[in-house]
C-alpha positions as CSV (number, residue, x, y, z in Angstrom):
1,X,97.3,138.1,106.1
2,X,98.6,136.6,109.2
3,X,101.4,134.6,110.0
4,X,99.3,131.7,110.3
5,X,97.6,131.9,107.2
6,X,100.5,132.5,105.7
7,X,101.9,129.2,107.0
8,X,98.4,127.5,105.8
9,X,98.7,128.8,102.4
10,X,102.3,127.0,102.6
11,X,101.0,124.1,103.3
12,X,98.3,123.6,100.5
13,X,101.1,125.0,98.0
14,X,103.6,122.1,99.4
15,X,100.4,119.7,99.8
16,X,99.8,119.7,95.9
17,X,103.3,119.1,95.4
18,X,103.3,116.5,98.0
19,X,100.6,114.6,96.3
20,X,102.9,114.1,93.7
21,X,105.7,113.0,94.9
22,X,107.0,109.1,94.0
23,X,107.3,106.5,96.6
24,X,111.1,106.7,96.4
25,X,111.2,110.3,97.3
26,X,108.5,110.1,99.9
27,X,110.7,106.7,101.3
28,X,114.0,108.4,101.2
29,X,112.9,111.5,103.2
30,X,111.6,109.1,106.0
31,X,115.1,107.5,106.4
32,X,116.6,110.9,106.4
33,X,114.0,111.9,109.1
34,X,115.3,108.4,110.9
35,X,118.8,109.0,110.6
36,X,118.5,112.5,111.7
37,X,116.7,112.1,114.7
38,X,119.2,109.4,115.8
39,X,121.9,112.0,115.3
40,X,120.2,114.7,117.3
41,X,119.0,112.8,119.8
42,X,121.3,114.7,122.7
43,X,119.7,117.6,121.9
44,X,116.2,115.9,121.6
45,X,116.9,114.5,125.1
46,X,118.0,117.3,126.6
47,X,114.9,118.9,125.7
48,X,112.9,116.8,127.0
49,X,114.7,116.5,130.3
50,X,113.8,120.4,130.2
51,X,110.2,119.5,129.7
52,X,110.3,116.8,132.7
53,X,111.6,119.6,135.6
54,X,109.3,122.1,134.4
55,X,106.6,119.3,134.8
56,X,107.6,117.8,138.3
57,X,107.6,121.4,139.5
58,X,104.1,121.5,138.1
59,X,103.0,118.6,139.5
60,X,101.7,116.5,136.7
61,X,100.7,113.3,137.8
62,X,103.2,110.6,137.5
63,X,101.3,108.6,135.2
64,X,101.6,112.0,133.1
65,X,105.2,112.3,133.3
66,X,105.6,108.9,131.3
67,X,104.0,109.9,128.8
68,X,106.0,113.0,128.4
69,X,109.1,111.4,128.4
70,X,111.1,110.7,125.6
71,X,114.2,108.4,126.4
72,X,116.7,106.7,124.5
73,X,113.9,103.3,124.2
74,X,111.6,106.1,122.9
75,X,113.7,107.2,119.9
76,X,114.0,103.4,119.6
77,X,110.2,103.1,118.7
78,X,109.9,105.8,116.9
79,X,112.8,104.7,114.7
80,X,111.4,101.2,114.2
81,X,107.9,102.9,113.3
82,X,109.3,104.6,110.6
83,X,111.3,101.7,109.2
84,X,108.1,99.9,109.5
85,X,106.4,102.9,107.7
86,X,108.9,103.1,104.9
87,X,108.2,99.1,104.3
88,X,104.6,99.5,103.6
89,X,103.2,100.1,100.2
90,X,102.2,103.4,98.9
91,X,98.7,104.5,99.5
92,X,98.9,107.0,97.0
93,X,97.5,106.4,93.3
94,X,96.2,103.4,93.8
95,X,93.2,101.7,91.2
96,X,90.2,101.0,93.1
97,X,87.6,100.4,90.8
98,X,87.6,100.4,87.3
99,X,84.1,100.3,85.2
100,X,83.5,100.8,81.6
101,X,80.8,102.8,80.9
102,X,80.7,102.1,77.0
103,X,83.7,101.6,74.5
104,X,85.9,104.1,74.9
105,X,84.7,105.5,77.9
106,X,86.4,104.2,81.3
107,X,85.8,105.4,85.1
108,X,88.8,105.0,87.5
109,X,88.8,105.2,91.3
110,X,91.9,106.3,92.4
111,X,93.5,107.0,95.6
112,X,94.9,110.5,97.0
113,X,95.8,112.5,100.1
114,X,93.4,114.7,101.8
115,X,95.8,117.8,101.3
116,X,96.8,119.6,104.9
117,X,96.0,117.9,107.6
118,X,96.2,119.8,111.4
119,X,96.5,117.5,114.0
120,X,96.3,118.4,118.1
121,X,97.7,115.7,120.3
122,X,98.6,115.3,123.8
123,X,101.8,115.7,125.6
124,X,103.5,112.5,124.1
125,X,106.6,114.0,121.8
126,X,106.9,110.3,120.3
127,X,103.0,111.0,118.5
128,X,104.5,114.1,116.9
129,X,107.4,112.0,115.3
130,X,104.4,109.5,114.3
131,X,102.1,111.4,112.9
132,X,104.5,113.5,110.5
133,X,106.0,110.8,109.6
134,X,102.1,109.2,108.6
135,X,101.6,112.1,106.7
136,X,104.5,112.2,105.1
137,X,103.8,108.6,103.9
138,X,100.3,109.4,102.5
139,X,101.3,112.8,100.7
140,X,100.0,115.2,103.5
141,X,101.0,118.3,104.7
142,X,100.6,118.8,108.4
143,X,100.0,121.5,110.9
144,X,101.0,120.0,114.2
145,X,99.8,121.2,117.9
146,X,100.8,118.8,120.9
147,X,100.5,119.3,124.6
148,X,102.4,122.6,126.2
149,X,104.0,120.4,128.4
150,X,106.7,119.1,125.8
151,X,107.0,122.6,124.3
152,X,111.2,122.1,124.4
153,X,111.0,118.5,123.3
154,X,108.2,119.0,120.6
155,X,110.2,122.1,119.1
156,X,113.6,120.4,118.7
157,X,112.0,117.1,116.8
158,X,109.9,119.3,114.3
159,X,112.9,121.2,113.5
160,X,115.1,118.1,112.8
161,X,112.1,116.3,111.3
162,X,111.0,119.5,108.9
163,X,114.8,120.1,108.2
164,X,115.6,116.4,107.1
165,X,112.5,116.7,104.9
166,X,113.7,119.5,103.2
167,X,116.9,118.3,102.3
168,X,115.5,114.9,101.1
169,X,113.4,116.7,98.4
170,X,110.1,117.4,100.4
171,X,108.7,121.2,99.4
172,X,108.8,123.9,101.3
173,X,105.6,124.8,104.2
174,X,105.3,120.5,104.7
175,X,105.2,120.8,108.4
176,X,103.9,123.4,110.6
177,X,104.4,123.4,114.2
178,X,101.7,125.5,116.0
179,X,102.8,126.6,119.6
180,X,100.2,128.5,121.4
181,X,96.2,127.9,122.0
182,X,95.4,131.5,120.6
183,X,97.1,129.5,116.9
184,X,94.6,126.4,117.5
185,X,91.6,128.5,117.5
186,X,93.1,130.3,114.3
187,X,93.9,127.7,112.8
188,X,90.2,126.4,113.4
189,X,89.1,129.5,111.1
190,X,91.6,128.3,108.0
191,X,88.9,125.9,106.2
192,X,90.2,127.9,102.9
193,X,93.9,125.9,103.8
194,X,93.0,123.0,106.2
195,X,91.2,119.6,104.8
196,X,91.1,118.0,108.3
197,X,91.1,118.0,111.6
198,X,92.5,115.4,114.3
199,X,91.8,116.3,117.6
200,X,93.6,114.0,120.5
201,X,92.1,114.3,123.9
202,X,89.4,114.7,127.1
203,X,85.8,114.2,124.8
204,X,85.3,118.0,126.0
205,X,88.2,118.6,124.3
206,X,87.3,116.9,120.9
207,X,83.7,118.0,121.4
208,X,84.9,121.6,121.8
209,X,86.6,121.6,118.2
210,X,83.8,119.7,116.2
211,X,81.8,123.3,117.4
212,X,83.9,125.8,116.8
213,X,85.4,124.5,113.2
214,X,83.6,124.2,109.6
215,X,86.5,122.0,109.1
216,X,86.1,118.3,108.7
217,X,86.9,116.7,112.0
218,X,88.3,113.1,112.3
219,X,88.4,112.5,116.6
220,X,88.0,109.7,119.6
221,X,85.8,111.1,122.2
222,X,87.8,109.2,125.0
223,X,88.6,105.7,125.7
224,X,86.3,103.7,127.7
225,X,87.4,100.4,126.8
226,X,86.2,97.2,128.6
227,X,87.2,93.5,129.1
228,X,84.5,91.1,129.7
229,X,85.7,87.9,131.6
230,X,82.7,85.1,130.3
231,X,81.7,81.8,132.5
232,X,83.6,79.9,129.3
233,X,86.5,82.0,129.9
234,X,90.1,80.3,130.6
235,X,90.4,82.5,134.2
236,X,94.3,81.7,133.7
237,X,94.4,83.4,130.6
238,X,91.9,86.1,131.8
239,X,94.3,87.6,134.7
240,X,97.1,87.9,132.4
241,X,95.5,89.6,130.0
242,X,93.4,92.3,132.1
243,X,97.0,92.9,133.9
244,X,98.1,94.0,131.0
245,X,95.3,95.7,129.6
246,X,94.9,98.0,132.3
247,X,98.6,98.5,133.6
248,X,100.9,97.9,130.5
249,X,101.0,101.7,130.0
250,X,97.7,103.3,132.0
251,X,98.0,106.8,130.4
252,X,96.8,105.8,126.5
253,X,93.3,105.7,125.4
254,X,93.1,101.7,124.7
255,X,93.6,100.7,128.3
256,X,91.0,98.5,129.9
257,X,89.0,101.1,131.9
258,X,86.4,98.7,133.2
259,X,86.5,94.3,133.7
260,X,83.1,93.2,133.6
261,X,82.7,89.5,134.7
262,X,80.3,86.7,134.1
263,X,78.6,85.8,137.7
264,X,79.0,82.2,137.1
265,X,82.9,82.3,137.4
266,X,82.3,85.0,140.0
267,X,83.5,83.0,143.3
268,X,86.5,81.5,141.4
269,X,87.9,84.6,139.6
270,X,87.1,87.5,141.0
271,X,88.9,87.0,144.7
272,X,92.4,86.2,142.6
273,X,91.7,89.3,140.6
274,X,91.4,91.5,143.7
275,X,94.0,90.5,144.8
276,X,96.4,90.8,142.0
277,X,94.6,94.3,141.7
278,X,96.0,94.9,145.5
279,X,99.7,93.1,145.0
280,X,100.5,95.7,142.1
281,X,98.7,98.9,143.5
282,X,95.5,99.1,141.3
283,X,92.7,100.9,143.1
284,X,89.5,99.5,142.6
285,X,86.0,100.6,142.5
286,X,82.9,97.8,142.1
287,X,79.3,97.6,141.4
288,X,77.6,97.7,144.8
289,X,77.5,93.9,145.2
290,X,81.0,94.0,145.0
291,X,81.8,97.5,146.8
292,X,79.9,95.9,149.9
293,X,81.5,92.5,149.6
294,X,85.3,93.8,149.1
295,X,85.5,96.8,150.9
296,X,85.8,99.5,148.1
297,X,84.4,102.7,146.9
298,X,81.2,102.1,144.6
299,X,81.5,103.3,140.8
300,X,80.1,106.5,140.6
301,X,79.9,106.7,136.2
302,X,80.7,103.3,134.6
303,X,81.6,106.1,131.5
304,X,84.6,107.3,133.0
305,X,88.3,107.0,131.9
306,X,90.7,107.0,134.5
307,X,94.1,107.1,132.7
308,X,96.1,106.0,135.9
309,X,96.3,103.0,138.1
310,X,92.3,102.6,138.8
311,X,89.4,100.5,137.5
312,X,86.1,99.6,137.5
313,X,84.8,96.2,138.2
314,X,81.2,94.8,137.5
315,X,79.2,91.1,137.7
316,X,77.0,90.7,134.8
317,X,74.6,87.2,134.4
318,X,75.3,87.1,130.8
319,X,76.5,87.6,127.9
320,X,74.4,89.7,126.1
321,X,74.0,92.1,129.8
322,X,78.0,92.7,129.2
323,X,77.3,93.2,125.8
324,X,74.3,96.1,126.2
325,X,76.9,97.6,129.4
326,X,79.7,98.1,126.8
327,X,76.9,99.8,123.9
328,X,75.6,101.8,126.9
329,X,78.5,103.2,128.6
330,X,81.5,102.3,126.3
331,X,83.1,105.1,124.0
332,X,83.1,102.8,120.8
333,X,87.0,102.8,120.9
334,X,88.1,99.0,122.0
335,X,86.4,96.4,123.9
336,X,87.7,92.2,124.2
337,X,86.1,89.0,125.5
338,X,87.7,86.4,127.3
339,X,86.4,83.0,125.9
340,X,86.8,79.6,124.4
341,X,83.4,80.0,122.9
342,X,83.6,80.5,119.1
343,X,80.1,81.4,118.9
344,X,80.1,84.0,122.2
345,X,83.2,85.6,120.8
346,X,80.8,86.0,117.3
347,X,78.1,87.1,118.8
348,X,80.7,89.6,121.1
349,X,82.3,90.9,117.5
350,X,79.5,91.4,116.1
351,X,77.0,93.0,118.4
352,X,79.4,95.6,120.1
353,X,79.6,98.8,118.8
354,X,83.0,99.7,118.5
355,X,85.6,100.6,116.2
356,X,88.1,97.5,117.7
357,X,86.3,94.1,119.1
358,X,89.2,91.9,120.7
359,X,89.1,88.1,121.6
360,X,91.3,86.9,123.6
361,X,94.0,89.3,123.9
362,X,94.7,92.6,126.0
363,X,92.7,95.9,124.9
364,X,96.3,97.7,124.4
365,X,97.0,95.5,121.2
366,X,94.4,98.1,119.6
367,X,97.4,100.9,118.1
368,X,97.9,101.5,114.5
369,X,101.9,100.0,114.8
370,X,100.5,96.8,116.5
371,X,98.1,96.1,113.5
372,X,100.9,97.2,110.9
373,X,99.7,100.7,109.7
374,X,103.4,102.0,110.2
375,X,101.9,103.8,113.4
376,X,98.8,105.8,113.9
377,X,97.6,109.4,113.5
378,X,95.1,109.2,116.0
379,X,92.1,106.8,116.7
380,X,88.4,107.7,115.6
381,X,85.7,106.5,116.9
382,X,83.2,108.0,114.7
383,X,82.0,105.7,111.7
384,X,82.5,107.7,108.6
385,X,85.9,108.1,106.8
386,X,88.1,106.1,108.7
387,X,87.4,104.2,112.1
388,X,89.7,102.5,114.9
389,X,93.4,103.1,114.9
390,X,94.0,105.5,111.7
391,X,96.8,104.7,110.1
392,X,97.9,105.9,106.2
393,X,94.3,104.3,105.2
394,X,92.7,106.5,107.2
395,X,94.8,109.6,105.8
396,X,93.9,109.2,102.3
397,X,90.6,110.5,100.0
398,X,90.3,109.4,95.9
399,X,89.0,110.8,93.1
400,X,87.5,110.0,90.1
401,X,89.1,109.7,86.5
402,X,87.0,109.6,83.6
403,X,88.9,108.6,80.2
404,X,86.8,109.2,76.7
405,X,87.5,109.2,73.2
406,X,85.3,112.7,72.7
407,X,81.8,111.2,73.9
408,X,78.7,113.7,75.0
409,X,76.0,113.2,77.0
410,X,73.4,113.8,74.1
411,X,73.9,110.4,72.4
412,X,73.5,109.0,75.6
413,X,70.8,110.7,76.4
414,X,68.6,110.7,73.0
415,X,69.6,106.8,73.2
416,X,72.3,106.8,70.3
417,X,74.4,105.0,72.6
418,X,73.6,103.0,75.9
419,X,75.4,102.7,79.0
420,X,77.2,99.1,79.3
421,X,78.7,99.6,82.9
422,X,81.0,96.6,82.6
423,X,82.7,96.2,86.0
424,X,86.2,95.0,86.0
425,X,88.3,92.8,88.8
426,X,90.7,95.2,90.7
């Protein structure tokens, strides 16, 4: 048996002790984890200033480089999630439907953790501290994998974060840190240990583990998110929030990508949005109308997600044309309308096809801390399980518990007795 396996065989031991646990317990190892980071956070930031030289030597792209840092404002937020996290009410064990079948025989629908959970993330350290801390919450073990780029920074907050479980109560084989590729494609094998998987990345990347795994897989294929600008748009309103939609952090997956805008505000709002666009360094690529009329490159895939300081612009005639672009090229991840029409923002809600609809406000509001999950594990853009920012919702399963007073089937069955299936309020 391989180290690996080992490890996983750990984990499903610790996972059914973890399932468990009481919300005290569970709460109490997350302020240790707090409290412990806070106390190694020289060595967590030395780390990571490790991480950074070995990354500028590289070359990675300074958009990159952002994300890979973890600063004193970045211990900050991860601190607050998990005081956020602790706040929130356990997932675990909790009645969702109750029926009676006949007298003395009730069905209960109760909540419960998927069991180990491996989850492979990109090169943002502070998405480790979040996603243990997640599964920690919702009674999940957790095999973690993140970018080889925060290698020294990754390995120093696993350590503090495993070792302030452990002395809080947690069981032994809780978290797992995997450090090589050649352990990713193992760990792909271990369906016998492994519930779940959450692949973070490229759509090759997520598309590359939904083949080679027998393992459920929970992913995002990537984030083309849009904001569509409509003719009953405040244009005031509109700049500020595409600003920040596509430049408040360009590197995560719910950044405006592409600004589509209605042709009958055209001539007012698109020549201020240019050049905003130009005043804070934002390259730009346009539809051809606008290519020709602006002097800029023409968008070569509309399904593209740039991750940097770029964009996409395109004039549609109407509503529904913006609504059919964003089903057509979109990624189903988060898309927003800009209007003071209750019925256009209806119609916008309910006719795209994504796991986040926005009115109003910038794409980047779509995160699993912003909507009070704690933090998030991950965003899915699939439909079944869990969809949008998954938070400790989106980490839990539930089984079913059947309570008699010795009934059979037979007297059911020969019609002795007859089901009643009296549903109760929850």
């Amino acid at each position: 048996m391989s180290e690996m396996s080992l490890n996983a065989a750990k984990a499903k031991d610790a996972s059914r002790i973890l399932a468990t646990l009481s919300t005290d317990i569970k709460n109490s190892a997350l302020d240790n984890i707090s409290k412990a980071l806070r106390n190694n956070a020289d060595s967590i930031f030395e780390a990571n200033k490790q991480d950074l030289a070995k990354a500028e030597v590289d070359g990675l792209s300074t958009p990159l480089l952002k994300r890979l840092k973890f600063d004193a404002n970045k211990l900050d937020d991860v601190t607050d999630g998990i005081k956020s996290l602790i706040s929130l009410e356990d997932p675990i064990n909790k009645l969702k439907l109750h029926t009676t079948l006949d007298d003395g025989l009730e069905l209960y629908r109760v909540t419960c953790p998927v069991g180990v959970i491996g989850v492979i993330f990109e090169s943002r350290p502070d998405a480790l501290v979040q996603i243990a801390s997640l599964c920690l919450k919702s009674g999940n073990s957790v095999f973690l994998k993140g970018g080889s780029e925060a290698f020294n920074t990754n390995s120093v907050l696993a350590k503090t974060i495993y070792d302030a479980g452990i002395e809080a109560g947690l069981p032994e084989g809780w978290l797992y840190l995997i450090t090589s590729r050649a352990d990713v494609n193992e760990m792909l094998s271990l369906n016998e240990y492994i519930d779940l998987i959450i692949p973070r990345g490229s759509n090759s990347f997520v598309q590359y583990i939904m083949h080679n795994t027998t393992i459920a897989v929970l992913g995002h294929a990537d984030g083309v998110c849009h904001t569509y600008v409509s003719d009953n748009a405040d244009l005031d309103m509109a700049l500020r929030v595409i600003v920040d939609a596509k430049t408040q952090y360009v590197t995560t997956c719910n950044t405006t990508e592409t600004v589509l805008i209605n042709r009958n505000v055209k001539d007012k709002f698109l020549p201020v949005l240019v050049n905003k666009f130009k005043d804070i360094n934002v390259e730009m690529f346009g539809d051809e109308e606008i290519a020709k009329e602006y002097d800029i490159p023409v968008v070569e895939e509309w399904h593209h997600e740039y991750l940097d300081y770029k964009v996409s612009i395109k004039i549609v005639d109407s509503t529904m044309e913006a609504i059919n672009h964003i089903n057509k090229f979109g990624s189903g991840h988060t898309d927003a309308i800009i209007t003071a029409s209750k019925e256009e923002a209806d119609l916008f809600t309910l006719s795209v096809d994504s796991g986040c609809c926005l009115v109003n406000c910038s794409t980047r509001f779509s995160d699993g801390f912003r909507f009070g999950f704690g933090a998030e594990v991950g965003v899915s853009t699939s439909k079944l399980h869990a969809r949008g920012p998954v938070g400790l919702e989106g980490l839990i399963s539930y089984k079913y518990k059947l309570i008699g007073d010795g009934a059979i089937v037979d007297d059911f069955a020969s019609k002795k007795r007859t089901f009643k299936h009296i549903h109760h309020d929850i």
